[in-house]
C-alpha positions as CSV (number, residue, x, y, z in Angstrom):
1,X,0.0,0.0,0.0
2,X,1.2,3.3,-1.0
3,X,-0.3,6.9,-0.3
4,X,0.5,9.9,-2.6
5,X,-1.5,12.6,-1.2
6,X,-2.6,13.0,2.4
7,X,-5.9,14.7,2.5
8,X,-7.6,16.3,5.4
9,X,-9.8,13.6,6.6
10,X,-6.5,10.9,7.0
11,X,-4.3,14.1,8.0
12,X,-7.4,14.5,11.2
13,X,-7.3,10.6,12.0
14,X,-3.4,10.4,12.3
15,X,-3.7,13.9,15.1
16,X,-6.2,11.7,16.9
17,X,-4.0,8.9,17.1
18,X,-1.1,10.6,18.0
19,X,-3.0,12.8,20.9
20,X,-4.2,9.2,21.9
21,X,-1.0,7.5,21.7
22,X,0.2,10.0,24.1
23,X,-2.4,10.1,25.9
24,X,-1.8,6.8,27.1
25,X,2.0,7.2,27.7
26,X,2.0,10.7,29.7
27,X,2.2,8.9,32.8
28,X,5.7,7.7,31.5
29,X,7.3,11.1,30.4
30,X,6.2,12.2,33.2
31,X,8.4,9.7,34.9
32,X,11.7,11.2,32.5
33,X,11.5,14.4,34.5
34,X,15.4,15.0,35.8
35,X,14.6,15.9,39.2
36,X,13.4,13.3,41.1
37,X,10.7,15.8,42.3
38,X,6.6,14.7,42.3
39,X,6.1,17.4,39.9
40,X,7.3,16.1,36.7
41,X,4.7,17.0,34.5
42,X,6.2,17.2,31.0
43,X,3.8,14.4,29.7
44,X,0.9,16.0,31.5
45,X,1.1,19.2,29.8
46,X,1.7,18.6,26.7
47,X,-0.9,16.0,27.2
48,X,-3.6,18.4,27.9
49,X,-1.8,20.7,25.3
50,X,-2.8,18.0,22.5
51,X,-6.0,16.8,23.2
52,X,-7.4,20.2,23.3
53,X,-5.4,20.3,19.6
54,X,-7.6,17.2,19.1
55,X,-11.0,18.2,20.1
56,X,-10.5,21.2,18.1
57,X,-9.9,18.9,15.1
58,X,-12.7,16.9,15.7
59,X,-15.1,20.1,15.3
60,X,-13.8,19.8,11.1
61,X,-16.2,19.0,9.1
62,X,-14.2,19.8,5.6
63,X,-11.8,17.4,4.1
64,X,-9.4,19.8,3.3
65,X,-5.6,19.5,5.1
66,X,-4.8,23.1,6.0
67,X,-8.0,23.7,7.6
68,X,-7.2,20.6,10.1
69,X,-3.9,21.6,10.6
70,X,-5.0,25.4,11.1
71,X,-7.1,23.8,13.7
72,X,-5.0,22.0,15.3
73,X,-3.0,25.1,15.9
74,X,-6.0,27.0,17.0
75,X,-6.4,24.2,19.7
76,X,-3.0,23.3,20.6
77,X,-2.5,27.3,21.1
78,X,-5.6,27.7,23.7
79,X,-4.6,24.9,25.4
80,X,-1.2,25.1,25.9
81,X,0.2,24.0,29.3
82,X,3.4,24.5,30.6
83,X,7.0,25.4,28.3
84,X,6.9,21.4,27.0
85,X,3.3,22.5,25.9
86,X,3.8,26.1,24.7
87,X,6.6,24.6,22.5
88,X,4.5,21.9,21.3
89,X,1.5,24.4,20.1
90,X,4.2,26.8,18.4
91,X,5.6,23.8,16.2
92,X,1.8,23.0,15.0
93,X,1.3,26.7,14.3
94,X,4.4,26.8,12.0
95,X,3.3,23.4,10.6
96,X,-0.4,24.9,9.9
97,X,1.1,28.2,8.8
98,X,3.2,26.2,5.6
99,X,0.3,24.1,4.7
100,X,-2.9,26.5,5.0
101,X,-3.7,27.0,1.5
102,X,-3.1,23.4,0.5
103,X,-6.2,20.6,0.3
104,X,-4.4,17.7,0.1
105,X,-0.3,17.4,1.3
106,X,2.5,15.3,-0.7
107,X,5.7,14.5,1.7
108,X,7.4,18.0,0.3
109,X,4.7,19.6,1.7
110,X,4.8,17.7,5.1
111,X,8.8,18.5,5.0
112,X,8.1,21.6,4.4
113,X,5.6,22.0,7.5
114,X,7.8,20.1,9.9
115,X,10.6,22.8,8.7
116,X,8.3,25.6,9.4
117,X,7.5,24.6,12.6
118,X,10.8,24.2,13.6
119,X,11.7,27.8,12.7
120,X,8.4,28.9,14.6
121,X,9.4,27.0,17.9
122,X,13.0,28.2,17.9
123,X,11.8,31.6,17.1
124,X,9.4,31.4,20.3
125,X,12.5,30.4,22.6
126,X,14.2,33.0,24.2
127,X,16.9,30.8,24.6
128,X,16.7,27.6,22.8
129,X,18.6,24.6,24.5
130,X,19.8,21.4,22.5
131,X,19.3,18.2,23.8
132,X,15.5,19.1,24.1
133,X,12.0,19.1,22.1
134,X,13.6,21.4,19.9
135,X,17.0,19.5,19.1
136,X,14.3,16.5,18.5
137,X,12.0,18.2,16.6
138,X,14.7,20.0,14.5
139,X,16.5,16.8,13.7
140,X,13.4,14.9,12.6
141,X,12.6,18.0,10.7
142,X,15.9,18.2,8.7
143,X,15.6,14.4,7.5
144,X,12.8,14.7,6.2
145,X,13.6,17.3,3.8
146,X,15.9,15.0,2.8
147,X,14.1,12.0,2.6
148,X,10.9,13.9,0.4
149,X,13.6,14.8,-2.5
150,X,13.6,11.0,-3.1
151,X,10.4,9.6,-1.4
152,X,6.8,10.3,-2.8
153,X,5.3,7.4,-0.6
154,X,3.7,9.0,2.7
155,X,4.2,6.2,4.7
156,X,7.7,5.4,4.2
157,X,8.3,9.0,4.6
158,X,6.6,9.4,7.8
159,X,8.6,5.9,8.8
160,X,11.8,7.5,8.3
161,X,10.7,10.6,10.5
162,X,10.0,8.6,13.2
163,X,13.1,6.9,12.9
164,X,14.6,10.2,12.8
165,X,13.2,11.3,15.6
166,X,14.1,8.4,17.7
167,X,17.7,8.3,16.5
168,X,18.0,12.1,17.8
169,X,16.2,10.8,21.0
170,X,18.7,8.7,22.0
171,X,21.5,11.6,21.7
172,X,19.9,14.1,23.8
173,X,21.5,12.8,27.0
174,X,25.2,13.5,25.1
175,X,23.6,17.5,24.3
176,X,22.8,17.7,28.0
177,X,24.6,16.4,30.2
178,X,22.2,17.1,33.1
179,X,20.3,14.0,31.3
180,X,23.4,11.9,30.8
181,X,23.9,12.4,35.1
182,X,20.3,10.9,35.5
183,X,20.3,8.1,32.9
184,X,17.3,9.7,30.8
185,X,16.0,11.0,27.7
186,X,15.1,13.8,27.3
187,X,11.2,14.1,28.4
188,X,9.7,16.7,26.1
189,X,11.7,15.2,23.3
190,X,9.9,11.6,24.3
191,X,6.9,13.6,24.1
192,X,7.1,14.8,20.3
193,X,8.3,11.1,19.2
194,X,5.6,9.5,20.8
195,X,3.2,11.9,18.6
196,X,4.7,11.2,15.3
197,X,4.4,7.3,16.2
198,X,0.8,7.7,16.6
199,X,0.9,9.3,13.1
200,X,2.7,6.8,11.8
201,X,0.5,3.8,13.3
202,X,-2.4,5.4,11.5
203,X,-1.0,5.7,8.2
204,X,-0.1,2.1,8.7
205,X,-3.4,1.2,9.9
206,X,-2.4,0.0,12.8
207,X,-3.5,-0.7,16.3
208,X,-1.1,0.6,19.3
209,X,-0.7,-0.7,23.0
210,X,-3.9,0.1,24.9
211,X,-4.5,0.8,27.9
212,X,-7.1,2.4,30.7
213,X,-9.5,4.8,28.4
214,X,-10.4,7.9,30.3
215,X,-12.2,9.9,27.3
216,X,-15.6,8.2,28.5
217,X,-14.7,9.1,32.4
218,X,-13.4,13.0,31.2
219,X,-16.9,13.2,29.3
220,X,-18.8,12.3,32.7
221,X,-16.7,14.9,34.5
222,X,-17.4,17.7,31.9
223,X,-21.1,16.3,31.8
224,X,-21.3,16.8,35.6
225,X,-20.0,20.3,35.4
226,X,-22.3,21.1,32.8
227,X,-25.3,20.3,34.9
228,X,-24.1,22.8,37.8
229,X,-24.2,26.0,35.5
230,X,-27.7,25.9,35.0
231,X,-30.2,28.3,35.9
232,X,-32.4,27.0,38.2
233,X,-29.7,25.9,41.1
234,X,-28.1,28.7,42.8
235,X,-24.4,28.8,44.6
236,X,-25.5,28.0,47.6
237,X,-27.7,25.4,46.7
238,X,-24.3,23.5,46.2
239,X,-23.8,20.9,48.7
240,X,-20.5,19.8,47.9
241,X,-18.2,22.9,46.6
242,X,-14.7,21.5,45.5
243,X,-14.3,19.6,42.4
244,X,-11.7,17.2,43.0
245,X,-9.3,15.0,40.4
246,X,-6.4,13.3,41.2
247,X,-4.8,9.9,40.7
248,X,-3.3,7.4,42.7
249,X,0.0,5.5,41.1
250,X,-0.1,2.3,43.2
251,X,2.9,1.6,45.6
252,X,3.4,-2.7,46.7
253,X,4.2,-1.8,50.4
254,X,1.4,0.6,50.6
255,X,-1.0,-2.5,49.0
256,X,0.2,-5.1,51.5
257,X,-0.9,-3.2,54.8
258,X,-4.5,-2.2,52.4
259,X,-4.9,-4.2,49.5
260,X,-7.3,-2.7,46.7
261,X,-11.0,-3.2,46.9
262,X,-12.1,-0.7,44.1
263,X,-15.5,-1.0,45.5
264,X,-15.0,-0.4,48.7
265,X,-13.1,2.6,47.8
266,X,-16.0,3.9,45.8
267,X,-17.9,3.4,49.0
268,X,-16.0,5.4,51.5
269,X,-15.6,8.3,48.7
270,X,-19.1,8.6,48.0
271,X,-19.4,9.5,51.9
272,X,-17.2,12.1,51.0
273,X,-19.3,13.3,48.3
274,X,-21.4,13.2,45.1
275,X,-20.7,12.8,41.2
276,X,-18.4,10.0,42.1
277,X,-16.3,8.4,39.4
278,X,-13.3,6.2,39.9
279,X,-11.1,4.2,37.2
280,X,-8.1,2.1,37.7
281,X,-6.0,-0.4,35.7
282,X,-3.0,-2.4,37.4
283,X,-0.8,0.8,37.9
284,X,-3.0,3.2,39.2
285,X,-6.8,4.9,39.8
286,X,-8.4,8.2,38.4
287,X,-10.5,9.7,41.0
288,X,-13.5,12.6,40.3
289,X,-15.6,13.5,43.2
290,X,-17.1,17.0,44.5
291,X,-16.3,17.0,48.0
292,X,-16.5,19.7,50.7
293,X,-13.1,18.3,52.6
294,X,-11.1,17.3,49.0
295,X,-8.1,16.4,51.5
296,X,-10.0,13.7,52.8
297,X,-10.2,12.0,49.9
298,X,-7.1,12.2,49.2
299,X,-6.1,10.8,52.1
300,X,-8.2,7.9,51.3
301,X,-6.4,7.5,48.1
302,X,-2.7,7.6,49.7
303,X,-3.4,4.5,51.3
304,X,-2.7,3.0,48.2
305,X,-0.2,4.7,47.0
306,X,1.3,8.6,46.1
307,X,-0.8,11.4,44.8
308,X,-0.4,12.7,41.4
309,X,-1.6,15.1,38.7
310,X,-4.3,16.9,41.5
311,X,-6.6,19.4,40.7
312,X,-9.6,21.3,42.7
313,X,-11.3,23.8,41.9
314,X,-14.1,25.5,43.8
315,X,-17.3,24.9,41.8
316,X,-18.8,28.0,44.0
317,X,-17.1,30.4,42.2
318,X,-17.1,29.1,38.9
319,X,-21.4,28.9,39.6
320,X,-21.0,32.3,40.0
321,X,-18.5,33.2,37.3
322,X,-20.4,31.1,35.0
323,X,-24.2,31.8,36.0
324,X,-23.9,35.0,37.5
325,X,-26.0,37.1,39.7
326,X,-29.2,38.2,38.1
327,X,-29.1,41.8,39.9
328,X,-25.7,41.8,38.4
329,X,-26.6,41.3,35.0
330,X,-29.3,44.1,35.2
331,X,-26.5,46.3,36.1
332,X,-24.1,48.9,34.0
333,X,-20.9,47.4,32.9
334,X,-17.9,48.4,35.1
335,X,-15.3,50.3,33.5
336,X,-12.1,48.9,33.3
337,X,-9.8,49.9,36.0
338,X,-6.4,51.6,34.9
339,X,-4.3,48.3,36.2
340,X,-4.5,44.7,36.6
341,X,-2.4,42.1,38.2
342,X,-2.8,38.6,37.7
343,X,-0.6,35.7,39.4
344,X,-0.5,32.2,39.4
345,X,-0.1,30.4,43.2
346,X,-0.7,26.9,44.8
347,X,-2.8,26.8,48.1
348,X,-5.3,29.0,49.8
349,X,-3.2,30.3,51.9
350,X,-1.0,31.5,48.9
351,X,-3.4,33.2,47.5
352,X,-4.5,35.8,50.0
353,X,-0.8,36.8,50.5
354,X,-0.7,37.5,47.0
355,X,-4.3,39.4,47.3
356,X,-3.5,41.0,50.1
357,X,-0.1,42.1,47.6
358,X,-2.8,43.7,45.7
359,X,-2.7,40.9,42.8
360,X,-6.4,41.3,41.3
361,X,-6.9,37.7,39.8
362,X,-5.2,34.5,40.8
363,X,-5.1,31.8,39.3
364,X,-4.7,28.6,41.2
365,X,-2.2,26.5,39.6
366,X,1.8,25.7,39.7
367,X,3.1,22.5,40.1
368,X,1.4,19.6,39.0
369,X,-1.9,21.9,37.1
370,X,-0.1,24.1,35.1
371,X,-2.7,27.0,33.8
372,X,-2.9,27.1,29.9
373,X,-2.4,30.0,27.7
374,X,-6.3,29.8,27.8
375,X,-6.5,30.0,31.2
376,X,-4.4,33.3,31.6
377,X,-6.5,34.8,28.9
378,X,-9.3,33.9,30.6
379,X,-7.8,36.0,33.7
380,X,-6.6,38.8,31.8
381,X,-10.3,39.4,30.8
382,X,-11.1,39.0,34.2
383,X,-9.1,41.3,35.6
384,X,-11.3,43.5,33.9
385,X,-8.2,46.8,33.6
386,X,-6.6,48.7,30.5
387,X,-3.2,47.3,31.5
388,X,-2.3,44.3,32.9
389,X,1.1,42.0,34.9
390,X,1.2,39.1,35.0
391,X,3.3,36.9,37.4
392,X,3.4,33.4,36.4
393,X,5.7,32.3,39.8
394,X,6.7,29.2,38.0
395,X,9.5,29.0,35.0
396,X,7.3,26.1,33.0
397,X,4.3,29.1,32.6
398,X,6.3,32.0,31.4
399,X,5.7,30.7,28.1
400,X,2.0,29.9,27.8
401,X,1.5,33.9,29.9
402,X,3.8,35.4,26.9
403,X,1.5,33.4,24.9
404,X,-1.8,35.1,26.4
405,X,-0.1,38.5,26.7
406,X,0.5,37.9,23.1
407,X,-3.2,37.1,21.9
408,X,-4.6,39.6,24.5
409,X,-6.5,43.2,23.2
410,X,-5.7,45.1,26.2
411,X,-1.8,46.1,27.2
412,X,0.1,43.2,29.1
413,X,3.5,42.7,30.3
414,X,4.7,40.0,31.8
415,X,7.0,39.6,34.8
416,X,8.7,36.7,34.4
417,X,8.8,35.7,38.2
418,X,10.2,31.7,38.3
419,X,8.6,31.5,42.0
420,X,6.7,32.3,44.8
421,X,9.4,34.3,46.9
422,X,10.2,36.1,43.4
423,X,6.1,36.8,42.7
424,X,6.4,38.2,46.5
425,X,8.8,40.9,45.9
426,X,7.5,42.0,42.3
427,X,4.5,42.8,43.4
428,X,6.3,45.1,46.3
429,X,8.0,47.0,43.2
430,X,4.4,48.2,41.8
431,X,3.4,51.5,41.4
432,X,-0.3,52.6,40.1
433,X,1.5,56.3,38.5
434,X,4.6,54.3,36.4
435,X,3.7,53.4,33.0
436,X,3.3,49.5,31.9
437,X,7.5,49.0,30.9
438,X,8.5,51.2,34.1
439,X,6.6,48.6,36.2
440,X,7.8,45.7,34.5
441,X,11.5,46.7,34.9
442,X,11.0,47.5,38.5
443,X,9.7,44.3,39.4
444,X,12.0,42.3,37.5
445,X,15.0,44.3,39.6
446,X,13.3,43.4,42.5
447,X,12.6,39.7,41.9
448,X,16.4,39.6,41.5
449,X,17.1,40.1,45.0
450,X,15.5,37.4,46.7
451,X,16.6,33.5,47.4
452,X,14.0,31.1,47.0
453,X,14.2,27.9,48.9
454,X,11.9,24.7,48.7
455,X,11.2,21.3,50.6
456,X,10.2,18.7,48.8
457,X,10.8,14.6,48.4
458,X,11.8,12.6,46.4
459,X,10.1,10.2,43.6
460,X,13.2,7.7,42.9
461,X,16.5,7.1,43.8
462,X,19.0,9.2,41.9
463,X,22.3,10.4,41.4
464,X,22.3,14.5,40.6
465,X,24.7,17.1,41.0
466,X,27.2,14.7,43.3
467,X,24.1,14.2,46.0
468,X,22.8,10.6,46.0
469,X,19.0,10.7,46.9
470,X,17.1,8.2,47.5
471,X,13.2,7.4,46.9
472,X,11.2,8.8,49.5
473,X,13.7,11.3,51.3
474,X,13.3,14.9,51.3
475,X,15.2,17.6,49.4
476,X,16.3,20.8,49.8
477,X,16.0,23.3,46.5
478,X,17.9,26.3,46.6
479,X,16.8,28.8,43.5
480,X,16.1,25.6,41.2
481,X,19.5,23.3,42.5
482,X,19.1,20.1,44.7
483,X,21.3,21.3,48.0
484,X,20.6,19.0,50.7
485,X,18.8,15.5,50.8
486,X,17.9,13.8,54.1
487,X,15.3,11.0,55.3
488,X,13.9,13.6,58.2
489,X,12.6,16.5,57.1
490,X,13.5,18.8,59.6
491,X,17.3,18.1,59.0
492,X,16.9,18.5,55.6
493,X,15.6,22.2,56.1
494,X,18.6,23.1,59.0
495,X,20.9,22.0,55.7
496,X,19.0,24.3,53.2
497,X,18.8,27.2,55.1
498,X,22.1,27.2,56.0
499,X,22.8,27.1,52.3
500,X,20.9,29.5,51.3
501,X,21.8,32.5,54.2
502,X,24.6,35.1,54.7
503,X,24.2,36.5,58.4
504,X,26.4,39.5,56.8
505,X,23.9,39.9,54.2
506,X,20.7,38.6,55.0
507,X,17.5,40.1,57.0
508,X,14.1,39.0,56.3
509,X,13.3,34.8,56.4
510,X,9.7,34.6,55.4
511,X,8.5,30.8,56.0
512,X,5.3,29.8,53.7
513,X,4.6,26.0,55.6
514,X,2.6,23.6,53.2
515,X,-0.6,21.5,53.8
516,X,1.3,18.6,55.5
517,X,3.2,20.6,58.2
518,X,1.7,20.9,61.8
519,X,2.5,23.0,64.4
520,X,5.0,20.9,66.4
521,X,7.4,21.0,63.5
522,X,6.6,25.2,63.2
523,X,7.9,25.1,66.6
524,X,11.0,23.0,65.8
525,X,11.6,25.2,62.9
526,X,11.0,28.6,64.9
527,X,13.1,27.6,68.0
528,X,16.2,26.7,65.7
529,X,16.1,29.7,63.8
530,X,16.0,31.8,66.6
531,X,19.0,29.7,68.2
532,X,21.4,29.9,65.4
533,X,19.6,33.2,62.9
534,X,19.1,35.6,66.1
535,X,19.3,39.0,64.3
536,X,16.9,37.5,61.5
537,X,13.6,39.0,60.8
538,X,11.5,35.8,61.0
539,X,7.7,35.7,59.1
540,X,5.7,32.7,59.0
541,X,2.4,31.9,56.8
542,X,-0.2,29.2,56.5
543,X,0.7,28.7,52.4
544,X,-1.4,25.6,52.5
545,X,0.4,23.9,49.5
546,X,1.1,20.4,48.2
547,X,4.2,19.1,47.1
548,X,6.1,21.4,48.9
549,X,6.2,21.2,52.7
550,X,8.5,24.3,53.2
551,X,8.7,27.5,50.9
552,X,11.0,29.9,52.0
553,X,12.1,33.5,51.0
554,X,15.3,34.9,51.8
555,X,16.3,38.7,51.6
């Protein structure tokens, strides 16, 4: 079998095969994250990034291949989640940009796309870094311009891609040797191939590993959401308020003391709450539930095994958002205010010290639920002013905000704050009379001077760095470097914070404690600073955060 010309109907089955195919392995480049920290979510985001490239696709009703491709852009660009994500959605833009005007696509015209969206996606970087996405992408890209000149068959073109792509795969860990340290791939780059295989399975007609389907279960979810903006329930009508998703990645030990009874799991959540849905294969379970307590459930589910890819949401608000009040509606449109700030944090707690920083919107996200370019726009409007800052707190958002900022009609800047501590002290830089740039600049000098440290465990043992961490045992991040691993926790922060401060230079420790401290180790934590930090200014604050049982700022 040979194929000549790719139309737009076989060019819209291959992008749903390939957002399937990874789909089904995001779990696993996930796992290709170098730091052994339970935030690896390189698979996740790009993930989410594809399938809403997918379910834009699937709104095409024309069989013409530069309208699919200009949708999967339009998808992949609304969607995008995270830097992996951002990248992704800027190679499919350069992609759709090269084939737009063309109904049906011969493998020069597919070389050609993969070139432009190489050029796109470097263009996008600020700093483009091989032995990434990029050097993957950009590899695959060049042999296939060489491989059209002699081959007109589709499918042996898009075979030798592939091959392409894995073959550059393998070499990433010699372009950085971060990935060489770890013994990994590259996870982005893992990401891309794993796309382009399910391209290449379709063209072949072909059926790929599966696994666990959660389409039918994320339909449910959005089905259930659907039903609470309707008209005739009001907010406080709702019962249980926090939408709650997370999974559950089974651990053996955890089994033997409380084997798995997935019924008898769906029992003691449903006590928790209502529109109750649980899935599970061998290695793990998918858990939906609206819940007024989402950390009971789950608690429940770490009995089983560790957390991962969590995500609540407070349904209250979005009722309110989405239905609004009707006295409301009757009334005048506000104007817009002269400025708007809009940040991204992780935990309640969080996120009144950044509204009580005078950030307008904030977006609960981070680690683990990065928002998506949508997302930000969807807060810019919000913020409802002429111009706008945003402070994404996290380096793996910077992107997909430069992306909203991008797409946005009023004036936006961003701040490109890599963390909490560094979103703190921007926002103490702003002033309402300074123009948009002036603000920007001052906040960026600002974020400058402060040390960010972080607590955390580990997900595997690893070598990193010349520390030796093992599975389990906690680590101590000083401004994005592994400084101190330790199996207690409270040793591990004595070791970071002495790290991280100059008693010459230092004055201000500002503590932000996560959901899983209590107040005997506050006191630990408090009685040893004062001990051996006496002249230090000491703050402490309820953050309320997961992953990260420590978060501290030091200036």
């Amino acid at each position: 079998m040979t194929l000549q010309n790719l139309d737009g109907r076989t060019l819209a089955e291959m992008i749903l095969q390939g957002a399937h195919h990874l789909n089904k392995n995001s779990q696993m480049i996930d796992a290709l994250n170098v730091f052994p920290v339970p935030d690896g979510d390189t698979g996740t985001n790009m993930n989410l990034s594809m399938t809403s490239g997918a379910e834009e696709v699937k709104t095409v009703n024309e069989d013409h291949a530069g309208v699919v491709a200009k949708a999967l852009a339009k998808g992949l660009l609304m969607g995008a989640r995270g830097n992996s994500g951002v990248i992704l959605s800027q190679l499919f833009r350069g992609f759709s940009r090269a084939v737009e005007e063309k109904e049906t696509l011969t493998t020069q015209d597919l070389a050609d796309a993969f070139q432009g969206g190489v050029a796109t996606a470097y263009k996008a970087v600020m700093k483009p870094v091989e032995g990434t996405i990029l050097t993957v992408a950009r590899e695959s890209a060049e042999a296939s311009e060489k491989l059209a000149k002699d081959e007109t068959d589709i499918i042996s073109f898009m075979e030798g891609v592939v091959q392409a792509a894995k073959e550059s795969l393998k070499r990433t860990p010699e372009l950085l040797p971060v990935l060489k340290e770890v013994g990994v791939v590259d996870s982005g780059g893992q990401g891309l191939l794993t796309i382009y295989e399910g391209f290449l399975a379709n063209l072949k007609g072909e059926e790929l590993p599966d696994i666990e389907e959660t389409v039918s279960m994320n339909d449910m979810v959005n089905a259930e959401h659907h039903k609470l903006a309707q008209d005739f329930m009001n907010t406080e009508d709702i019962e249980f308020g926090y939408c709650t998703e997370f999974m559950v990645k089974f651990e053996e030990e955890k089994l033997k003391e409380n084997p798995y009874d997935e019924e008898k799991f769906r029992e003691q959540l449903s006590e928790l709450g209502d529109s109750l849905l649980v899935v599970s294969d061998e290695d793990l379970i998918k858990v939906h539930v609206h819940a007024e307590y989402p950390g009971e459930a789950m608690t429940l589910g770490q009995q089983f095994g560790s957390l991962v890819n969590m995500k609540i949401e407070n349904m209250r608000e979005q009722h309110t958002s989405i239905v609004g009040d009707k006295k409301e509606v009757k009334s005048k449109p506000q104007e817009k205010a002269e400025y708007g700030i809009v940040t991204v944090s992780m935990g309640d707690g969080i996120k009144k010290l950044f509204e009580s920083l005078g950030a307008n919107v904030v977006i609960q996200g981070g680690q683990t639920m990065n928002p998506s370019t949508q997302d930000i726009s969807e807060a810019i409007k919000e913020a409802h002013a002429k111009r706008i800052l945003i402070l994404p707190n996290n380096k793996n958002i910077i992107m997909a905000a430069e992306q909203a900022a991008e797409i946005a009609e009023e004036e936006v800047a961003v701040v490109p704050t890599k963390t909490i501590p560094q979103g703190m002290s921007a926002l103490l830089g702003f002033n309402p009379e300074s123009d948009l740039e002036t603000n920007k600049e001052e906040m960026i000098s600002l974020m400058s001077e402060v040390k960010t440290g972080q607590i955390t465990y580990a997900v595997r043992d690893t070598k990193i760095e010349g520390l030796s961490i093992d599975k389990g045992n906690f680590m101590g991040i000083a401004d994005g470097k592994i400084t101190a691993t330790d199996k207690d926790p409270m040793e591990t922060v004595k070791a970071l914070l002495d790290h991280m401060i100059d008693e010459d230079e230092d004055e201000i420790l500002t503590v932000i404690t996560g959901e899983d401290v209590d107040e005997d180790a506050i006191s630990e934590l408090e009685a040893y600073i004062e001990d051996k930090y006496e002249d230090l200014e000491l703050e402490i604050h309820a953050g309320g955060q997961p992953i990260y049982s420590y978060i501290f700022s030091v200036e």
